[in-house]
N, C-alpha and C positions, 0 to 999 in steps of 0.2 A: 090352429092351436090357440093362436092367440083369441079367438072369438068363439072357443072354448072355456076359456079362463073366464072371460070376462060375463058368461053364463051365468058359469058357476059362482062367479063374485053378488052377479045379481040376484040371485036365489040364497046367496048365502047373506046377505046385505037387508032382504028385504023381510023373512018373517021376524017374529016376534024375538025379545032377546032371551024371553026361555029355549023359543025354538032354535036358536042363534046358539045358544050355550050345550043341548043336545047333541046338536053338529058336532061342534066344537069336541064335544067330549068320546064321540063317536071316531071322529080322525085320532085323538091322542089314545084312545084305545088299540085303534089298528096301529099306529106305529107301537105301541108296546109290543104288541103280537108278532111282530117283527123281529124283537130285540133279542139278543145272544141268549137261544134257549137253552144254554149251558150255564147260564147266569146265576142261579139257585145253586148248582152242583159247585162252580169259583167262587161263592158266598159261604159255603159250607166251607170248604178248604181251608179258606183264608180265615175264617173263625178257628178251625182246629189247628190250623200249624200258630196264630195266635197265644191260645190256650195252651198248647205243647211249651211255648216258650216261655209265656209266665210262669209255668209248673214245675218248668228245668230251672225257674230262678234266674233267667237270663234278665228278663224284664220285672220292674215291681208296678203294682198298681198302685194309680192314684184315685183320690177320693170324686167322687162324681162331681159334688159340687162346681170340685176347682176345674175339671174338664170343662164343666158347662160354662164355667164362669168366663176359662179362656175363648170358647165358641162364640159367646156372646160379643167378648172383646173382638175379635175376628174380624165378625159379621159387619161392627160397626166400622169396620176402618176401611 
């Protein structure tokens, strides 16, 4: 296993860094492929039970700006 790995580190080590970045993008591909393909349909949900609850007036919305502005803030701490 181990002189498996270290193969594939030399083939992955050794083309060019387009070729290197190809790779690269080809593994984070296949792990997406992977990923909870129920994801979209819990994406949708959680948007409309959302949407339900600002329209019942439970929640009010805030101005974009200031989301973004606290996001920013966030990021930087």
């Amino acid at each position: 296993m181990v002189r498996i790995l270290l193969e594939i580190e030399q083939e992955f080590f050794h083309p060019s860094p387009k070729e290197r970045a190809a790779s690269t993008h080809n593994i984070i591909d296949d792990f997406d492929s992977v990923a909870d393909e129920n994801i979209d349909r819990l994406w949708h949900e959680e948007a409309q039970r959302r949407y339900q609850t600002y329209m019942a007036g439970e929640i009010k919305a805030k101005p974009a700006q200031e989301v973004f502005d606290k996001a920013r803030w966030r990021l930087r701490q």
